[in-house]
C-alpha positions, 0 to 999 in steps of 0.5 A, spaced: 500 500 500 505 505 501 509 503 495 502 504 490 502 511 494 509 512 492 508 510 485 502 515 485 505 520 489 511 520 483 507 520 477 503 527 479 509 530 480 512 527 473 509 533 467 509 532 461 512 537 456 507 537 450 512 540 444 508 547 441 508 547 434 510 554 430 505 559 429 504 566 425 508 570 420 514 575 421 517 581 415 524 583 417 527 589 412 534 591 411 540 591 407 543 586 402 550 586 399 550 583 393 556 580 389 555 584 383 551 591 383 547 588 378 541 585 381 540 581 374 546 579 374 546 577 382 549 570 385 549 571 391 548 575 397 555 576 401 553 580 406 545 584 410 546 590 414 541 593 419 536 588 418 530 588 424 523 585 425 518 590 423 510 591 422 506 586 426 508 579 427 503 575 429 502 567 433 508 565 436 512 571 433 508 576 437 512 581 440 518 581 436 517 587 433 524 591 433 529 585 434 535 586 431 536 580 426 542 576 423 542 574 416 547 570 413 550 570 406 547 565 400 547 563 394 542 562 389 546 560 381 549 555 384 545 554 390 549 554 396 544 549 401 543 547 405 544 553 410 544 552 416 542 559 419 539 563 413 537 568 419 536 568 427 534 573 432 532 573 439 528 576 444 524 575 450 529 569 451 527 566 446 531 564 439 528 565 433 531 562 426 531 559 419 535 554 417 534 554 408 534 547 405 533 549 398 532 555 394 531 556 386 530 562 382 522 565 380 523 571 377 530 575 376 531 582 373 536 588 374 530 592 379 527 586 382 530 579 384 524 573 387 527 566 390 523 560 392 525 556 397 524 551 403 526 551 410 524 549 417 523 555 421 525 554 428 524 557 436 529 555 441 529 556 449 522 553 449 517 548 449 516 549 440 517 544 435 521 545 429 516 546 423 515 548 416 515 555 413 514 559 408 516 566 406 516 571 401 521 577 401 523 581 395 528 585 393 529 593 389 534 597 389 531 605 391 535 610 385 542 612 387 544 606 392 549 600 390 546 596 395 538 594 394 534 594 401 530 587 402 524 585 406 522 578 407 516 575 410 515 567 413 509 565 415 507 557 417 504 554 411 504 547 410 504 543 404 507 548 400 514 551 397 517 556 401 517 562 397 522 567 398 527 573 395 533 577 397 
């Protein structure tokens, strides 16, 4: 009878941790440095500056807004994939990122530059589970700037190619 209620006693104490799936979407802009100042004739982004969470996320990203986000260079002709990070940020102790499995060329043009990829969003330091995602991001170079700007936008969508763009 005490080792029953010992048993019992350990097994309400025992919790388990139910993994969170990821929800919502997150736009980040910035600055792209590109291999050549050409955005038709691009390969790669060698390098983003000033890059943060913007407009209003939502889901599992709420309350990311303003975060400074990292962003590591890629290729696209020839594909540089996998990526292991392609972007991660942090806020409210959590850790926010990206990892790029594949990525193709949709549309190219010295004014505009649209990339297709797919990749798995992830959120570390809490009880979240790794989940597909999508994501559109969009390039343009303003008048008088060798550097185009880019915005990006990922959202969970299951099932379907991961759009995105430098």
């Amino acid at each position: 009878m005490a080792l029953a209620a010992v048993l019992l006693g350990s097994a309400l104490l025992c919790q388990q941790v139910q993994a969170i799936p990821i929800t919502g979407s997150v736009d980040m802009s910035g600055t792209a440095t590109l291999d050549n100042p050409l955005l038709g004739s691009a390969t790669q982004a060698t390098a983003f500056t000033g890059v943060t969470v913007g407009g209003t996320p939502t889901g599992s990203y709420v309350g990311t807004a303003g975060s400074i986000v990292t962003w590591n260079a890629f290729g696209w002709t020839p594909p540089s994939t996998p990526v292991g990070s392609l972007w991660s940020f942090v806020s409210g102790g959590l850790t926010y990122s990206f990892h790029l499995s594949t990525v193709s060329v949709a549309g190219q043009s010295d004014s505009f530059l649209n990339l297709l990829g797919t990749g798995t969003l992830s959120i570390s330091g809490g009880s979240y589970t790794d989940t597909q995602g999508t994501g559109v991001s969009r390039s343009a170079i303003p008048l008088r700037a060798h550097m185009p700007t880019f915005s990006s936008h990922s959202r969970i969508r299951r099932r379907l190619p991961f759009p995105m763009a430098v």
